[in-house]
DSSP file (Angstrom, degrees, kcal/mol; ACC not computed):
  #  RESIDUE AA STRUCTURE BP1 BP2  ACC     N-H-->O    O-->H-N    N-H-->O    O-->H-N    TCO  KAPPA ALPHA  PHI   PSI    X-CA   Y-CA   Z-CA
    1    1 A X              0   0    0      0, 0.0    18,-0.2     0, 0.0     2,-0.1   0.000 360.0 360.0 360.0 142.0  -46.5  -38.9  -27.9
    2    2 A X        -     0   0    0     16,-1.2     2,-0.3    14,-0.1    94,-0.1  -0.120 360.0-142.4 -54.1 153.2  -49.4  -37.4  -29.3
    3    3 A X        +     0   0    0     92,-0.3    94,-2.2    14,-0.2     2,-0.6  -0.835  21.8 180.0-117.4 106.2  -50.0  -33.4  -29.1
    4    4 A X  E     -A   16   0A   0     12,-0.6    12,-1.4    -2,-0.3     2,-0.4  -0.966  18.2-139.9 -76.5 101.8  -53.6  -32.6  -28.7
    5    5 A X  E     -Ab  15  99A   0     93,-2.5    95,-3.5    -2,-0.6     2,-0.6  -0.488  19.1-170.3 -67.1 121.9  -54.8  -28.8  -28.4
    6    6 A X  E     -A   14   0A   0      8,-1.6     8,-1.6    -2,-0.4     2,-0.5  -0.937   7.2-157.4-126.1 129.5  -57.3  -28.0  -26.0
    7    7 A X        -     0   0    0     -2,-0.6    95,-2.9     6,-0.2     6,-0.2  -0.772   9.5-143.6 -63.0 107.9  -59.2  -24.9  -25.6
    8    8 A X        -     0   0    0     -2,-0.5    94,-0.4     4,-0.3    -1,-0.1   0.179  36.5 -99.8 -70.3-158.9  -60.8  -23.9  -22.7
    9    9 A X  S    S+     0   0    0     94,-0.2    -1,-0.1     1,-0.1    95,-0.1   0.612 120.2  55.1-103.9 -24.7  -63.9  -22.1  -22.7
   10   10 A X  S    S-     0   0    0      2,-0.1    -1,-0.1    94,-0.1    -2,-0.1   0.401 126.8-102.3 -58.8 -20.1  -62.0  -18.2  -22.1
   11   11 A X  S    S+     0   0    0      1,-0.2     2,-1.9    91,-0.1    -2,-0.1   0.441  75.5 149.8 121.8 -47.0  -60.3  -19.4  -25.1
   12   12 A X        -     0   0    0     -5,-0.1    -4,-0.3     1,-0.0    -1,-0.2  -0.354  28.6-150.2 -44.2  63.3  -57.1  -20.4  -23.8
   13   13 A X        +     0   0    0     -2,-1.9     2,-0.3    -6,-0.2    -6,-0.2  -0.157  15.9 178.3 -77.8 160.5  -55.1  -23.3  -25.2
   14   14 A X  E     -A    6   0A   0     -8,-1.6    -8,-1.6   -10,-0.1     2,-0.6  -0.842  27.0-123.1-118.7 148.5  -52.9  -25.5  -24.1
   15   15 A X  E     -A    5   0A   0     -2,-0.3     2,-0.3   -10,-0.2   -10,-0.2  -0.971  28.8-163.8-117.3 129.9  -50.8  -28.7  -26.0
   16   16 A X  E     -A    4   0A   0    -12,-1.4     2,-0.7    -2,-0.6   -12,-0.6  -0.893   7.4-143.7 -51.8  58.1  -51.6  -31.5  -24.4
   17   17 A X        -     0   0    0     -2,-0.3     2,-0.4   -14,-0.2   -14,-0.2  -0.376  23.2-167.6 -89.9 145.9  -49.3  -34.5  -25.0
   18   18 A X        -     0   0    0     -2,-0.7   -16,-1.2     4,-0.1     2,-1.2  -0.717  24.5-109.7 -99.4 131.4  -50.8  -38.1  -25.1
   19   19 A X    >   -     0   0    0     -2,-0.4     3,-1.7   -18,-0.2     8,-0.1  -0.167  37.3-114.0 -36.2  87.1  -50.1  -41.5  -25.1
   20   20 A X  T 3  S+     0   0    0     -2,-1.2    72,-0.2     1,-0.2    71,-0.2   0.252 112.7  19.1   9.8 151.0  -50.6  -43.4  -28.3
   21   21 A X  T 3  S+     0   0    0     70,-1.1    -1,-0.2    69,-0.2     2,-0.2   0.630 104.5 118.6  33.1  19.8  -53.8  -46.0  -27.1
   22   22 A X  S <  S-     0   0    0     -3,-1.7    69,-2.0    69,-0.2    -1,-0.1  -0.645  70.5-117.9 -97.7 154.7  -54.4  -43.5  -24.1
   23   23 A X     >  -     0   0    0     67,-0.3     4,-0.5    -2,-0.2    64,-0.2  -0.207  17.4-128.6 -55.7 177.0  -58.0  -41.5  -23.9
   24   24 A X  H  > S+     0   0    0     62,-1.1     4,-2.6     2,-0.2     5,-0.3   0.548 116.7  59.5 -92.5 -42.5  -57.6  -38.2  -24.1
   25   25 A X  H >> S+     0   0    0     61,-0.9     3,-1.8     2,-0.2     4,-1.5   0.941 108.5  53.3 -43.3 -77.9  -59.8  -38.0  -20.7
   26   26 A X  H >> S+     0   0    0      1,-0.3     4,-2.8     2,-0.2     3,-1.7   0.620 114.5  42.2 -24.0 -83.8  -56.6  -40.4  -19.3
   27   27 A X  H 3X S+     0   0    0     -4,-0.5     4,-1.4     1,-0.3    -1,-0.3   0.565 113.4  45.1 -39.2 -58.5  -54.7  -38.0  -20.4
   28   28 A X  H <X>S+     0   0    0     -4,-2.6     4,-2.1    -3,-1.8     5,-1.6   0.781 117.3  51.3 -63.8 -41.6  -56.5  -34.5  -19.3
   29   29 A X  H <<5S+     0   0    0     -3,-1.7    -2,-0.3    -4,-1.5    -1,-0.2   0.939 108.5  45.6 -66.9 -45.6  -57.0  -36.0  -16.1
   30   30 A X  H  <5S+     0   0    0     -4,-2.8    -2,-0.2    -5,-0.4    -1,-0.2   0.909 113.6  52.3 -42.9 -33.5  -53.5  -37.0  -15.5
   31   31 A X  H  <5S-     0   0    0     -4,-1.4    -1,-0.2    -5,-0.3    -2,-0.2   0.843 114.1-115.9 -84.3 -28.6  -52.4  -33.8  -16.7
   32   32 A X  T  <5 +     0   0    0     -4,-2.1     2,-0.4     1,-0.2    -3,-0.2   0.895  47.3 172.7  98.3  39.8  -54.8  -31.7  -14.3
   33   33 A X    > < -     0   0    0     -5,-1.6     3,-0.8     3,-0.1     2,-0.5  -0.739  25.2-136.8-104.3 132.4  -56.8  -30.2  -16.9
   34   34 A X  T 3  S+     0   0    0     -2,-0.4     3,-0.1     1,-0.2    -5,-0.0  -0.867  91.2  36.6-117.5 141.3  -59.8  -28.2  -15.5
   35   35 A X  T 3  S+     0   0    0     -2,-0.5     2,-0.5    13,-0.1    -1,-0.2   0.222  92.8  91.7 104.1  20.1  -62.7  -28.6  -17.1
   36   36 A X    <   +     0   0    0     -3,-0.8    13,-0.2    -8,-0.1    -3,-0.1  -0.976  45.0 167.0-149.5 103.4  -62.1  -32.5  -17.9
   37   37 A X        -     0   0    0     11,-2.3    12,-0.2    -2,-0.5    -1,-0.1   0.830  11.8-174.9-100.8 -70.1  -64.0  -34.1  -14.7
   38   38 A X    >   +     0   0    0     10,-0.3     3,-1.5     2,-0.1    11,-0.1   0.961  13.3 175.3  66.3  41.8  -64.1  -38.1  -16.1
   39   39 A X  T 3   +     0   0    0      1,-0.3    -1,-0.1     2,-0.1     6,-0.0   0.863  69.6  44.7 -52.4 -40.0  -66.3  -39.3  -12.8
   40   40 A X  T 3  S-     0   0    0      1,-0.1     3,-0.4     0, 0.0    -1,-0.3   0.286 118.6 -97.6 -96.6  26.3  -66.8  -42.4  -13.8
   41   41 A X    <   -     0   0    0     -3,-1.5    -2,-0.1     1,-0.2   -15,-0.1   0.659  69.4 -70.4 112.9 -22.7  -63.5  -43.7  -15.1
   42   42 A X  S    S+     0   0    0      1,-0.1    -1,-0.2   -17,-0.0     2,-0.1   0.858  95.3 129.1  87.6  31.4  -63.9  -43.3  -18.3
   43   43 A X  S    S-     0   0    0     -3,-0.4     2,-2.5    45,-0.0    -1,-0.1  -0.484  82.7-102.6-121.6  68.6  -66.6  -46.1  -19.0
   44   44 A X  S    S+     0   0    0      1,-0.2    27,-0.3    -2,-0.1     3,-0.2   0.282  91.1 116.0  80.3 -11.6  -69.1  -43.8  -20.9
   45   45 A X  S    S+     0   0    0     -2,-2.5    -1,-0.2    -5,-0.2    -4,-0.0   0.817  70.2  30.5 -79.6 -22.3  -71.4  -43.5  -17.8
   46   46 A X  S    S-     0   0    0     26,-0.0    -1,-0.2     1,-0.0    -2,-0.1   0.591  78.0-128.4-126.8  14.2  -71.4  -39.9  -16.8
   47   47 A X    >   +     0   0    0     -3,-0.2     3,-0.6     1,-0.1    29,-0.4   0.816  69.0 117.9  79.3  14.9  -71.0  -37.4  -19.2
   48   48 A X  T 3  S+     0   0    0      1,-0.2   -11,-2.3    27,-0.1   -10,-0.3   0.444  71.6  65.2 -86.9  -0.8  -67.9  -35.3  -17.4
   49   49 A X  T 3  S+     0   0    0    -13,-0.2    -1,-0.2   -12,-0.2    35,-0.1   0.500  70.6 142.3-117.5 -14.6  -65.7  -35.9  -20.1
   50   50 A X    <   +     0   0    0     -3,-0.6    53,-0.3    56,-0.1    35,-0.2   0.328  19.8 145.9 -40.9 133.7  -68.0  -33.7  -22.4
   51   51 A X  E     -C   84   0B   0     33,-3.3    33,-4.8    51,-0.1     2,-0.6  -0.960  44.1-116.6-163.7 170.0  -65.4  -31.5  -25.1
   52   52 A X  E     -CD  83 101B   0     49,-1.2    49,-1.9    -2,-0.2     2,-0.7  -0.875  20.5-138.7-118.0 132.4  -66.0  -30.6  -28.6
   53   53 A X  E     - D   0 100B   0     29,-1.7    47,-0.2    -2,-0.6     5,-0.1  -0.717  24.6-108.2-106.7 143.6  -64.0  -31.8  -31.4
   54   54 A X    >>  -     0   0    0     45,-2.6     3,-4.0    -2,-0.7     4,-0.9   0.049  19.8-135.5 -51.2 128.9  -62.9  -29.6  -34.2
   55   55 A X  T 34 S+     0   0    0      1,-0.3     4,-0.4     2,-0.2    -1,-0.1   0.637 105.8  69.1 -12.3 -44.6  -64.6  -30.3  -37.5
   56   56 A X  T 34 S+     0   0    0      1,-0.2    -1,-0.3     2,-0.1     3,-0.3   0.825 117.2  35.9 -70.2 -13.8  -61.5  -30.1  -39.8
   57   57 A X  T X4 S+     0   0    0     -3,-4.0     3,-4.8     1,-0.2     4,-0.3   0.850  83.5 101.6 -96.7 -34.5  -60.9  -34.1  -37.3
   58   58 A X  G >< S+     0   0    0     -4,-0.9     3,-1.3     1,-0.3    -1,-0.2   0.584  79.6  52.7 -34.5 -47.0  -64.5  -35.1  -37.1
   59   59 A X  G 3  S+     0   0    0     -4,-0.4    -1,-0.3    -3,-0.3    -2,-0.1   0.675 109.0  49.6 -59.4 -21.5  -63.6  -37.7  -40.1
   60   60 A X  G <  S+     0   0    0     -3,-4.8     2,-0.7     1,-0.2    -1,-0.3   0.208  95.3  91.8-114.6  23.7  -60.3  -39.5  -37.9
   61   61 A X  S <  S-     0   0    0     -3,-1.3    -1,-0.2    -4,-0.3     3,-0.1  -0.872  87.8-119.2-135.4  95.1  -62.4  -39.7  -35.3
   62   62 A X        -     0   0    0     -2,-0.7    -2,-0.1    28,-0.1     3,-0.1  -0.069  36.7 -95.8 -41.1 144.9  -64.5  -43.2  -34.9
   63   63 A X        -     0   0    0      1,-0.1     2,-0.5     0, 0.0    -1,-0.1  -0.161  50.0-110.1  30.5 104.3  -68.6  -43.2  -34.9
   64   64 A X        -     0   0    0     -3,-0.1    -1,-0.1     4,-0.1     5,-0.0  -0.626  24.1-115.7 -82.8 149.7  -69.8  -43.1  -31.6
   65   65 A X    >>  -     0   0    0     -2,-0.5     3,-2.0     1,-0.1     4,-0.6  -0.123  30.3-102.6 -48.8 156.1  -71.2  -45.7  -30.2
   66   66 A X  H >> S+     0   0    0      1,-0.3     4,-1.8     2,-0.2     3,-0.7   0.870 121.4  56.2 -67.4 -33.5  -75.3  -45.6  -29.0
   67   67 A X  H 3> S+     0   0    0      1,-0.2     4,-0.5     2,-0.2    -1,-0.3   0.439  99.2  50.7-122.1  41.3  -74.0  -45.2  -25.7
   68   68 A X  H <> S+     0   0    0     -3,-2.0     4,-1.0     2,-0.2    -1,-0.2   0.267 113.0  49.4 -88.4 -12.4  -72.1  -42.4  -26.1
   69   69 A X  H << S+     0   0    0     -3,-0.7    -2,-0.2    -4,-0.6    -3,-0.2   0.647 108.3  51.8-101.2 -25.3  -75.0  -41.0  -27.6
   70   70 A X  H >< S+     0   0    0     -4,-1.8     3,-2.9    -5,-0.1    -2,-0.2   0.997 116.2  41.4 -51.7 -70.1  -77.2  -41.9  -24.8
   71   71 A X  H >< S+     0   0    0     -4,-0.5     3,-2.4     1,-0.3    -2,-0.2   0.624 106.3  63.5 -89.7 -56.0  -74.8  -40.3  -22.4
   72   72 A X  T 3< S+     0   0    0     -4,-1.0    -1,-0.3     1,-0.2    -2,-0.1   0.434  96.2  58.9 -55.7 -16.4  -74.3  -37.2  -24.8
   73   73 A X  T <  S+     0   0    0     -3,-2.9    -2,-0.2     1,-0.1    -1,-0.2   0.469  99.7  57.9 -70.3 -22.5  -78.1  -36.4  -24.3
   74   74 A X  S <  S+     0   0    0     -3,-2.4    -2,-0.2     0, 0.0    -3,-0.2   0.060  78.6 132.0 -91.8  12.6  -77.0  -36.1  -20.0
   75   75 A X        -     0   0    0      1,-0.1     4,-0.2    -3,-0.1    31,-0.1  -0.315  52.7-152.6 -66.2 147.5  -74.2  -33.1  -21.1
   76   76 A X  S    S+     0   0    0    -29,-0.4    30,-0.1    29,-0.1    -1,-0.1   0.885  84.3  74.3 -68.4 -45.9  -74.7  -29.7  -18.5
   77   77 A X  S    S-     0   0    0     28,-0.5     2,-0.2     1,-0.1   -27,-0.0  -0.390 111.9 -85.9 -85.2 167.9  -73.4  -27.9  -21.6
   78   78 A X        -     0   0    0      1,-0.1     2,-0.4    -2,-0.1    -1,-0.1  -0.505  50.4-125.6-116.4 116.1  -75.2  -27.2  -24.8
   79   79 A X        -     0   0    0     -2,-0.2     2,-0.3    -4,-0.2    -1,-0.1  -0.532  29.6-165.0 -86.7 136.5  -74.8  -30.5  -26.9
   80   80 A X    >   -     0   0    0     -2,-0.4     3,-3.8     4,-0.1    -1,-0.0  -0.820  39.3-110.2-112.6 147.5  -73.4  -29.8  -30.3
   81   81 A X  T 3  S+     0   0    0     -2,-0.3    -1,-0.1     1,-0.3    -2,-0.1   0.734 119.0  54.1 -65.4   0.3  -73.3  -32.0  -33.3
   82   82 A X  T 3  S+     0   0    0      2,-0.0   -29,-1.7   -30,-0.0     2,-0.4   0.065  84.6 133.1 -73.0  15.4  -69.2  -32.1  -32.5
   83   83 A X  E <   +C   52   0B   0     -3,-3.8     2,-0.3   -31,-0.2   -31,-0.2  -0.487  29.9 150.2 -85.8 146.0  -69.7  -33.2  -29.4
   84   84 A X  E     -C   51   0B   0    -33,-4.8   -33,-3.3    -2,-0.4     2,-0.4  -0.841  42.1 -94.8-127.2 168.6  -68.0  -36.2  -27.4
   85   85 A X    >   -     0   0    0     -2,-0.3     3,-2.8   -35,-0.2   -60,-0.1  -0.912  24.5-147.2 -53.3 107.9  -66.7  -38.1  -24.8
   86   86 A X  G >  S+     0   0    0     -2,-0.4   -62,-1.1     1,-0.3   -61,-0.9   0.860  95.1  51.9 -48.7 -30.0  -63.2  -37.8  -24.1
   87   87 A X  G 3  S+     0   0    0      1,-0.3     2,-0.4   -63,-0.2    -1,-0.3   0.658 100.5  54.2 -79.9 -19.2  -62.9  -41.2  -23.0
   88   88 A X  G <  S+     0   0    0     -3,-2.8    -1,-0.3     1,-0.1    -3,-0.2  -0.399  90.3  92.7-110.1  57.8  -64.4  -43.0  -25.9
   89   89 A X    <   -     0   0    0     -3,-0.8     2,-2.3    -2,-0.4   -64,-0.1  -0.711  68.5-157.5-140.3  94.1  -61.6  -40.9  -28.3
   90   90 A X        -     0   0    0     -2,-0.2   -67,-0.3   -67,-0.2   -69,-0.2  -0.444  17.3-131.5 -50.9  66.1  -58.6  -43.5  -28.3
   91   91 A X        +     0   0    0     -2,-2.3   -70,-1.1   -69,-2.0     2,-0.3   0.108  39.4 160.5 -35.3 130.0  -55.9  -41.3  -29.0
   92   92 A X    >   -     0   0    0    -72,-0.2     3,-3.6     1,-0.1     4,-0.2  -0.994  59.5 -88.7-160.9 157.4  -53.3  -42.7  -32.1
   93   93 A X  G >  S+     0   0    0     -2,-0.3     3,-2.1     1,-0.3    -1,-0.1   0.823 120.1  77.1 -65.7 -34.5  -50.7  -40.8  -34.4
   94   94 A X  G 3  S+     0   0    0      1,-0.3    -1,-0.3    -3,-0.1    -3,-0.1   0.764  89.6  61.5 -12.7 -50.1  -53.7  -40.1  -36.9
   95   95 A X  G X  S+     0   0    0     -3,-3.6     3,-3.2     2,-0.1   -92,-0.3   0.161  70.4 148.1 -80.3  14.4  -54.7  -37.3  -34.1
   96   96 A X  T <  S+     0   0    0     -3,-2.1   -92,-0.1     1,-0.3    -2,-0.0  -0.076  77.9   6.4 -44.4  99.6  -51.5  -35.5  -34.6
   97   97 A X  T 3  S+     0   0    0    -94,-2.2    -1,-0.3    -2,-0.2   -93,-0.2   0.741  91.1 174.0  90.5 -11.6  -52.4  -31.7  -33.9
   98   98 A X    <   -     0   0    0     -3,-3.2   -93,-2.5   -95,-0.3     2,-0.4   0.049  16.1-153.2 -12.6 137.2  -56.2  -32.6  -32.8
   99   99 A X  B     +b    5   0A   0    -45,-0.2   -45,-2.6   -95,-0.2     2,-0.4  -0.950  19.8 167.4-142.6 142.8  -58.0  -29.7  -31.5
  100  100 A X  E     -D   53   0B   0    -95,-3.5   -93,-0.2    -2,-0.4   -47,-0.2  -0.984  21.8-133.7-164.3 149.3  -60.8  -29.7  -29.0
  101  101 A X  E     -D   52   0B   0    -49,-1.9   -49,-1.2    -2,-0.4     2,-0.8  -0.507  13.3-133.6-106.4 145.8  -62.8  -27.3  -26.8
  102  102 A X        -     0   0    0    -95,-2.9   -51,-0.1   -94,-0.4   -91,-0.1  -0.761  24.1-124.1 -87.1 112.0  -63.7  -27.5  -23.6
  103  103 A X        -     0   0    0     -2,-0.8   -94,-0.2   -53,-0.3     3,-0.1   0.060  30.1-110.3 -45.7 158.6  -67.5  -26.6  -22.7
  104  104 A X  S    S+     0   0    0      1,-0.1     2,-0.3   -95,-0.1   -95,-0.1   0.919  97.4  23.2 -57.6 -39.1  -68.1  -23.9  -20.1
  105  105 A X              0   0    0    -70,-0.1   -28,-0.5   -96,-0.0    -1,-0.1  -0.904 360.0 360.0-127.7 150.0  -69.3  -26.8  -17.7
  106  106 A X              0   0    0     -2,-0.3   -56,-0.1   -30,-0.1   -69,-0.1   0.082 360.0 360.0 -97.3 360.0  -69.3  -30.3  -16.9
């Protein structure tokens, strides 16, 4: 297992852990994490998933793809250049101690 911190939008963290080859969306949904919607599934299509990840990771953290970047143009919340999809971040021991924030909205 993985530990991910996520921050809500008060502020509020939580450790989160995740499966090795899991999303972090799987994961935040499994767990019942509010603010982490993940309507479609986790296939990139609706933007629910929206969270921002901290800088000091930005590096361990693949390129998104164009249409994650389409998708990242449909956020409710104010897109930042840290912003992602939870579902296209493939959790792996690399992310040890990850931290990402949750937008106010979905």
């Amino acid at each position: 297992m993985v530990n991910v911190i996520l921050i809500d939008a008060s502020g509020l963290s939580r450790t989160l852990p995740v499966n090795e080859g899991q999303s972090l969306m799987q994961a935040a949904v499994s767990a019942g994490v509010r603010g982490i919607v993940g309507e479609c599934g986790g296939s990139a299509m609706c933007a629910t998933c929206h969270v921002y990840v901290d800088e000091a990771f930005s590096s361990q953290i693949p390129t998104p793809l164009e249409t994650e970047l389409e998708m990242l143009e449909c956020t409710v919340s104010e897109r930042l250049p840290n912003s992602r999809l939870a579902c296209q971040i493939k959790i792996s021991s690399a992310h040890e101690g990850l931290v990402v924030r949750l937008p106010e909205q979905q």
